[in-house]
KOLKOL-282499 format. One record per residue: residue number from 1; residue in one letter; x, y, z of N, C-alpha, C in turn. Coordinates in steps of 0.05 Angstrom, whole numbers, plus 5000, padded with zeros to 4 digits. Atoms other than C-alpha are relative to their C-alpha. Layout:
N
<NUM, 'A', <X, Y, Z>, <X, Y, Z>, <X, Y, Z>>,
...
***
This chain:
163
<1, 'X', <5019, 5017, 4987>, <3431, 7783, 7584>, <4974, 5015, 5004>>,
<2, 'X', <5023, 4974, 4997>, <3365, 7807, 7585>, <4987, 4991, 5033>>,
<3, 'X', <5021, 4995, 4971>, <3319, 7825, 7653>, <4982, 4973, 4999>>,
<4, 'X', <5025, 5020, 4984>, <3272, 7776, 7691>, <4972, 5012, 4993>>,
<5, 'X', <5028, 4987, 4997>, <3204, 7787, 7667>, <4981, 4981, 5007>>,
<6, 'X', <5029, 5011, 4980>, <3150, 7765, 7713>, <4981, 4994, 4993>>,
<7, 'X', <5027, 5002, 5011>, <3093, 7781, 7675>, <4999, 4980, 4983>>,
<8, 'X', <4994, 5027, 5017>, <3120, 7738, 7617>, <4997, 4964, 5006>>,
<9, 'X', <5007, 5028, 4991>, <3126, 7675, 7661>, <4983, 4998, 5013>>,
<10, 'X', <5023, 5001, 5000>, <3063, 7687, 7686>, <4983, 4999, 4978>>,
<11, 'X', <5021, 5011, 5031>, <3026, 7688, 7619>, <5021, 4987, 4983>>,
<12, 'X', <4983, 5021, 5014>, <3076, 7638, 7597>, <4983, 4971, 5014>>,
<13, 'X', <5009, 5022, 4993>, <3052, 7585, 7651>, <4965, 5006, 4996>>,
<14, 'X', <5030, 5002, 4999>, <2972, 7609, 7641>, <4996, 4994, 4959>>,
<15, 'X', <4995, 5007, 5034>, <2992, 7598, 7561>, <4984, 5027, 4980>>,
<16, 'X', <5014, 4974, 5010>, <2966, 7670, 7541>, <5025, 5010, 4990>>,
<17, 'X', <4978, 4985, 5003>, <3034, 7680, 7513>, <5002, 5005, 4970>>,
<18, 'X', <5002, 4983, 5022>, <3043, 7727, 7447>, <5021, 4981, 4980>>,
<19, 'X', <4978, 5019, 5020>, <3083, 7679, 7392>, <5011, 5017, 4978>>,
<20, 'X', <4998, 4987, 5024>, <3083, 7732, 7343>, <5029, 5001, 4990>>,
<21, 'X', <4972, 4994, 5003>, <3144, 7753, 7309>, <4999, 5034, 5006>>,
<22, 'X', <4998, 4964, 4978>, <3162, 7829, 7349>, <5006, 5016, 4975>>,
<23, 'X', <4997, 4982, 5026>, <3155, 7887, 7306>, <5029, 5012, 4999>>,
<24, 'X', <4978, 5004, 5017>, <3211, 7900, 7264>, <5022, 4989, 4988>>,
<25, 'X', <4977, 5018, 5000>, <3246, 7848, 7259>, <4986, 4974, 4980>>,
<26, 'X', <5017, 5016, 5027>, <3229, 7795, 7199>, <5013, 4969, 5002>>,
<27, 'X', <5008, 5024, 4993>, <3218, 7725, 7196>, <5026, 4984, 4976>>,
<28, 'X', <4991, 5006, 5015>, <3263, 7676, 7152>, <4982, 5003, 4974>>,
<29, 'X', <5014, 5000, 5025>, <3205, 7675, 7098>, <4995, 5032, 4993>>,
<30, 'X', <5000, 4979, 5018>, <3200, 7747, 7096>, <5026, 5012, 4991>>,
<31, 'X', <4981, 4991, 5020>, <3272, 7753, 7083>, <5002, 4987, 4981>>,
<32, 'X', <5011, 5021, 5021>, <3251, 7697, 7037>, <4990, 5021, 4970>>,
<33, 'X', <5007, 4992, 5010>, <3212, 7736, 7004>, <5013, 5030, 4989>>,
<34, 'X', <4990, 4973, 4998>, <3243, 7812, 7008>, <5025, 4997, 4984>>,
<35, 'X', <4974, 4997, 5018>, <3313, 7788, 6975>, <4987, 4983, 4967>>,
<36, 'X', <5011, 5011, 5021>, <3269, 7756, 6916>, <5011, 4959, 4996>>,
<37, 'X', <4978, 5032, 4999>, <3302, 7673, 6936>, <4970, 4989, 4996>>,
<38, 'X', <5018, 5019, 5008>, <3261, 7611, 6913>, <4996, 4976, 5032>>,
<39, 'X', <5006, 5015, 4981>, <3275, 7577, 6977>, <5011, 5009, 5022>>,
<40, 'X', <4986, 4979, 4968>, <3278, 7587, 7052>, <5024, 4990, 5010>>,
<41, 'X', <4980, 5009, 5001>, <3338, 7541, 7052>, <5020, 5028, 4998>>,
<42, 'X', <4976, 4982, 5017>, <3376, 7595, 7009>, <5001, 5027, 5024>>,
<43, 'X', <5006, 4980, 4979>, <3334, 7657, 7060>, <5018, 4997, 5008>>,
<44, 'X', <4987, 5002, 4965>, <3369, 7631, 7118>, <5032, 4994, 4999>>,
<45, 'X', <4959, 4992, 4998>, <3443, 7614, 7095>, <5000, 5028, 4988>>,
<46, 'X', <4997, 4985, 5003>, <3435, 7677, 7069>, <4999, 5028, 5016>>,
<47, 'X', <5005, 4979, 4981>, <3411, 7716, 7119>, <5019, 5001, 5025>>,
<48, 'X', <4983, 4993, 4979>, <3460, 7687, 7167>, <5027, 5007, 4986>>,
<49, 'X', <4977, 4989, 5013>, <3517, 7706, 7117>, <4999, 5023, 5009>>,
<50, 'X', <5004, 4973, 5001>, <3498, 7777, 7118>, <4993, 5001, 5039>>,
<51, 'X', <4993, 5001, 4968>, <3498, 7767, 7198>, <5025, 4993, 5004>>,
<52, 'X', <4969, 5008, 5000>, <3565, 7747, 7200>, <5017, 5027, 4988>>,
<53, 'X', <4995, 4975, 5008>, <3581, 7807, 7159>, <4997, 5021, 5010>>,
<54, 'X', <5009, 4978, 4973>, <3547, 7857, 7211>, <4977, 5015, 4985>>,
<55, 'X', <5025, 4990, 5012>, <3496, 7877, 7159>, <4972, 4998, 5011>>,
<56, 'X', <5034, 4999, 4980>, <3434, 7847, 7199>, <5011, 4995, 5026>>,
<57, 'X', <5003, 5007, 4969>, <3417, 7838, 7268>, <4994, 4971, 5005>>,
<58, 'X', <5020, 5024, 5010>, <3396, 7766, 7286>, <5002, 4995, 5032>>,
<59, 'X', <5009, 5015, 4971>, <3359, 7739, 7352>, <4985, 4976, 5001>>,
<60, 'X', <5009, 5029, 4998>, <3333, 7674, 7372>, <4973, 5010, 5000>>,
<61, 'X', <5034, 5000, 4990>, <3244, 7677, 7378>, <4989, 4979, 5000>>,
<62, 'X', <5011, 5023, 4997>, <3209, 7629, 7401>, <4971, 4996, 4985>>,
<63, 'X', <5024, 5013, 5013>, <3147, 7600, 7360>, <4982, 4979, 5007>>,
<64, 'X', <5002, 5031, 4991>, <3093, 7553, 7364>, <4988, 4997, 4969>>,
<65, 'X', <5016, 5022, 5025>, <3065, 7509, 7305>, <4981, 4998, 5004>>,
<66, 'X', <5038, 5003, 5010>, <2997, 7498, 7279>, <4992, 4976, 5018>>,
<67, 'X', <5002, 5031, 4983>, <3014, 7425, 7319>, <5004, 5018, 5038>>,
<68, 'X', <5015, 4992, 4974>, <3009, 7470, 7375>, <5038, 5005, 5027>>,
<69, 'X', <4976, 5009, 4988>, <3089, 7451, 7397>, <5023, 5031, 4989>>,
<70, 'X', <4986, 4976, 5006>, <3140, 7512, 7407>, <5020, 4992, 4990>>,
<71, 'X', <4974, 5001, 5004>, <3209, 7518, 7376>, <5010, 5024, 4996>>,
<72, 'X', <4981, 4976, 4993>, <3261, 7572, 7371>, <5013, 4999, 4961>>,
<73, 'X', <4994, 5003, 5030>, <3275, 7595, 7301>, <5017, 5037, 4999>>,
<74, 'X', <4980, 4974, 4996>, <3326, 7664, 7291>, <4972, 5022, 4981>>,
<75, 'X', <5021, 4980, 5018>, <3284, 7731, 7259>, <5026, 5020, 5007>>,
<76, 'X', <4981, 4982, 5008>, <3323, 7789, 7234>, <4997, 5025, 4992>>,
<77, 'X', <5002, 4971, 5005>, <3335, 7862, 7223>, <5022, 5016, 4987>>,
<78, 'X', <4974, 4992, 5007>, <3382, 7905, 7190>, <5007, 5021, 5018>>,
<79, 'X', <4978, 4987, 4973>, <3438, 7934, 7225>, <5003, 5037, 4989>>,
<80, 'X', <4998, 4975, 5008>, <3450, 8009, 7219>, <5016, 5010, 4982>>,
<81, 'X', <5032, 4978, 5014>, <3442, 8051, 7172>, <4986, 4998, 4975>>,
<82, 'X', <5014, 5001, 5018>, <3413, 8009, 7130>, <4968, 4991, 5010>>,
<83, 'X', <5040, 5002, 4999>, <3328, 8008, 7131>, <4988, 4975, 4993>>,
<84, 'X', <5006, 5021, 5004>, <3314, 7946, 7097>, <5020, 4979, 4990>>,
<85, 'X', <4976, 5012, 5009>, <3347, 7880, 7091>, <5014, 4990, 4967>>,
<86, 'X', <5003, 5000, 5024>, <3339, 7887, 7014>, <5033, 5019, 4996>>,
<87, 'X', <4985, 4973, 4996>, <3376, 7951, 7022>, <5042, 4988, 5010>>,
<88, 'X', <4973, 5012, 4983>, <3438, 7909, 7068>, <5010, 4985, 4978>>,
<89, 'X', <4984, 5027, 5028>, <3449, 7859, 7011>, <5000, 5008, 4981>>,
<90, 'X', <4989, 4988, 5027>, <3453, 7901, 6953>, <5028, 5015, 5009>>,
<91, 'X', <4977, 4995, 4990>, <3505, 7938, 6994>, <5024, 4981, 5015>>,
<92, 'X', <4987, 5029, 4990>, <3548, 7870, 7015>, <5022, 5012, 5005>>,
<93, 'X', <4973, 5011, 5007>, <3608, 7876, 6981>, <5016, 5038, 4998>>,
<94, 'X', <4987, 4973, 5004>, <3617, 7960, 6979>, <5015, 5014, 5013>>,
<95, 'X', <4994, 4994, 4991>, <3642, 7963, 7036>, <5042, 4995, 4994>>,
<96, 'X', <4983, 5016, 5005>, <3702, 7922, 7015>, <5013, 4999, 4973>>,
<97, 'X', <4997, 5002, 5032>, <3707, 7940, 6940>, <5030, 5017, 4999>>,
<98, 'X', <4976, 4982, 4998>, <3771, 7971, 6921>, <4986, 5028, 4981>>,
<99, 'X', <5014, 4976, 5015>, <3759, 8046, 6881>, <5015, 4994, 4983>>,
<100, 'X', <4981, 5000, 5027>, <3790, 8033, 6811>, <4988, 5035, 4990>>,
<101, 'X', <4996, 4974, 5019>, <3822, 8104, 6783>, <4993, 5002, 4976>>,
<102, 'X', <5014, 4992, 5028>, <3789, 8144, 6728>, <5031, 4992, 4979>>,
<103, 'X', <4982, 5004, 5028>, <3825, 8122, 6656>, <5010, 4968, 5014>>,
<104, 'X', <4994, 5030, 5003>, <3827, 8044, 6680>, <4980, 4987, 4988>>,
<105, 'X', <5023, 5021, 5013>, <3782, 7995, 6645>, <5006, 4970, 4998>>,
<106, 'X', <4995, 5024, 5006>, <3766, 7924, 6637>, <4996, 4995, 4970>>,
<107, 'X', <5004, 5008, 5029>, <3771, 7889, 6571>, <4984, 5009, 4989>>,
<108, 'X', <5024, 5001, 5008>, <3700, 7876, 6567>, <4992, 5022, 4997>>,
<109, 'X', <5017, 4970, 4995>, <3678, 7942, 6584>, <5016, 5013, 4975>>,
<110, 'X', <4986, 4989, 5020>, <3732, 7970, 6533>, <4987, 4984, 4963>>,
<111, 'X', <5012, 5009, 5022>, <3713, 7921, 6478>, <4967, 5002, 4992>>,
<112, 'X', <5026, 4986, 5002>, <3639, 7938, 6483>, <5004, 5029, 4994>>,
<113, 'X', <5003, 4975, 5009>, <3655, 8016, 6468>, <5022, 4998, 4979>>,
<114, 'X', <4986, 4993, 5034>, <3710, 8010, 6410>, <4982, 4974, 4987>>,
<115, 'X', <5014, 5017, 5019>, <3664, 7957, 6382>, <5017, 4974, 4987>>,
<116, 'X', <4984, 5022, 5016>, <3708, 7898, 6365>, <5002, 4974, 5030>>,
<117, 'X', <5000, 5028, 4978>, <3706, 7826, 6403>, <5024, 5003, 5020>>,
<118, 'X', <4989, 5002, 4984>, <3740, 7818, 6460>, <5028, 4978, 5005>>,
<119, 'X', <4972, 5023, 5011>, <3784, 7758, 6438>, <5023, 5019, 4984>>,
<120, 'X', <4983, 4989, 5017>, <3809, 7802, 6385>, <5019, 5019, 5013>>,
<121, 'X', <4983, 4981, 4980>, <3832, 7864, 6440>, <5025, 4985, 5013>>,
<122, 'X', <4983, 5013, 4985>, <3867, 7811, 6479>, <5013, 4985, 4987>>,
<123, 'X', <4995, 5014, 5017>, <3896, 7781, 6424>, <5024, 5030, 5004>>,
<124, 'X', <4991, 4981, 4996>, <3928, 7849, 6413>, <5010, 5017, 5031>>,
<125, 'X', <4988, 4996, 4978>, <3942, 7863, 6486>, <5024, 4981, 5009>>,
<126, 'X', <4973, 5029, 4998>, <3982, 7798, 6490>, <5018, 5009, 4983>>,
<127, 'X', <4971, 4987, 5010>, <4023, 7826, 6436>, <5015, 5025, 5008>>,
<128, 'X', <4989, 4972, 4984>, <4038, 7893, 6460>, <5010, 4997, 5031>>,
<129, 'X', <4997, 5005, 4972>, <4050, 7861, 6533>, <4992, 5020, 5014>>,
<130, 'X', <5016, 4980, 4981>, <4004, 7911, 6563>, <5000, 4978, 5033>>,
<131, 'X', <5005, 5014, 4975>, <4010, 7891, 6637>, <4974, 5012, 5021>>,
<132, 'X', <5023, 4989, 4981>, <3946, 7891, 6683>, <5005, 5007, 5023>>,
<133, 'X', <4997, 5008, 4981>, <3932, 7916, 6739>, <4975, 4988, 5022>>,
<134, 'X', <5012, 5019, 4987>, <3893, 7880, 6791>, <4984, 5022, 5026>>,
<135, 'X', <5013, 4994, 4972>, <3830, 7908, 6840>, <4982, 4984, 5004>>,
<136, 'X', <5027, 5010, 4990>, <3782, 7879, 6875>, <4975, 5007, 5002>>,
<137, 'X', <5027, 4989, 5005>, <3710, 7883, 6855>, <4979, 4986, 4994>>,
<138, 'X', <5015, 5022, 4993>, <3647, 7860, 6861>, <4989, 4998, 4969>>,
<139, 'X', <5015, 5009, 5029>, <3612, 7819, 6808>, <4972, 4985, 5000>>,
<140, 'X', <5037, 5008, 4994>, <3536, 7820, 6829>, <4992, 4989, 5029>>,
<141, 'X', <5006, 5026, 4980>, <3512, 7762, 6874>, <5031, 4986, 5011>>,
<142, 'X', <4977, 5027, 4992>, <3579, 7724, 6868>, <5020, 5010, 5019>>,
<143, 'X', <4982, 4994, 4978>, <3619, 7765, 6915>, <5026, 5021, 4989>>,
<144, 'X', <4983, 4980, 5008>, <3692, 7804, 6908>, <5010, 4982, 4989>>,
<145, 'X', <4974, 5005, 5016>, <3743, 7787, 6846>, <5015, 5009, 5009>>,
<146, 'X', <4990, 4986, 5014>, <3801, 7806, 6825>, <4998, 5003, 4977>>,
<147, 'X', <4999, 5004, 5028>, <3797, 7831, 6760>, <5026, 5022, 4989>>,
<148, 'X', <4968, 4987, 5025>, <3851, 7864, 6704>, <4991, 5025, 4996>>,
<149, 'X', <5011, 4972, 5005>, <3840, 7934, 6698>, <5024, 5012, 4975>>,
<150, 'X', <4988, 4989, 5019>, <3881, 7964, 6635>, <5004, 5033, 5002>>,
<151, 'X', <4999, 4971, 5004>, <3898, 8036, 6622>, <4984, 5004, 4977>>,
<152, 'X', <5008, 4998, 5028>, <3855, 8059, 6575>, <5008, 5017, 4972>>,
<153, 'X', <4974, 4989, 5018>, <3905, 8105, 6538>, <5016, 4985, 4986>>,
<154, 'X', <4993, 5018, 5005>, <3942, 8047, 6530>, <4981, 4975, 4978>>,
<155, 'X', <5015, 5010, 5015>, <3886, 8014, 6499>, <4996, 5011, 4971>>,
<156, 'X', <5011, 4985, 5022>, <3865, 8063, 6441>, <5021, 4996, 4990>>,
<157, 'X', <4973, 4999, 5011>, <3936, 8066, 6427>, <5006, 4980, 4987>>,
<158, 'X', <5004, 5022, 5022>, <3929, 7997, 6400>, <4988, 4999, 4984>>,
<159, 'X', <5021, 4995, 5026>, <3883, 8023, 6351>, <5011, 5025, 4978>>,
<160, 'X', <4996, 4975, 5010>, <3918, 8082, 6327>, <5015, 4985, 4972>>,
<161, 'X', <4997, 5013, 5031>, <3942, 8069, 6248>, <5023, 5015, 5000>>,
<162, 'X', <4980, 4994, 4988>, <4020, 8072, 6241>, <5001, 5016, 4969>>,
<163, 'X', <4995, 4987, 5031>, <4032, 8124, 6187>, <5028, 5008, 4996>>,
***
């Protein structure tokens, strides 16, 4: 709960009162702006996601309009120890990622370095009954999977020529 300030409801009732938004702390349009979003719709569920998460800070501020009439709109900060809220939402999901062990791979990632389609690997994984295994990991914007992680020993080994 915050303190009684005096001065405040004195230059509250003489209307000399400061509307700004308080330094450090950023407005829905500048997290508008700062995460690169097309609309302040998207800002603001987004910004309160990443509040829910513990990544920002978020407080109520009061405002007034060009019509002269106040309202109460949330402004935001990131939470420690990250610096900007650019910074908080590239880091979302890392906290939460699983660590996949060296010598696992996904398909994709495997079929992009032996060079052959990815239908075709798994075509050949289905026959060999290679069994996956399963971590959780992020995939950009969209949040945590699971995805199939392979051995990749296991993989080459489907390529080796039976002499």
């Amino acid at each position: 709960m915050r303190r009684f300030d005096a001065a405040g409801l004195i230059a509250a009732m003489h209307g000399k009162r400061e509307y700004a938004c308080p330094k450090g702390w950023s407005t829905v349009q500048d997290v508008r702006k700062e995460l690169n979003l097309t609309y302040t719709r998207n800002a603001s569920s987004r910004a309160y996601e990443l509040h829910k998460q513990g990544l920002l800070e978020r407080m109520a501020h009061q405002f007034k309009a060009k019509t002269g009439q106040c309202h109460y709109s949330y402004v935001y900060r990131p939470a420690k120890p990250y610096r900007t809220i650019s910074e908080a939402a590239a880091h979302r999901f890392a906290d939460r990622e699983d660590k996949v062990p060296r010598g696992w791979v996904r398909i994709i990632d495997f079929s992009t370095e032996a060079r052959i389609s990815h239908v075709a690997l798994r075509a050949r994984v289905e026959r060999a009954r290679l069994k996956p295994k399963y971590f959780k990991t992020s995939r950009g914007i969209s949040g945590l999977h699971l995805n199939a992680y392979y051995r990749k020993a296991d993989l080459v080994g489907l390529f080796r020529k039976a002499s």
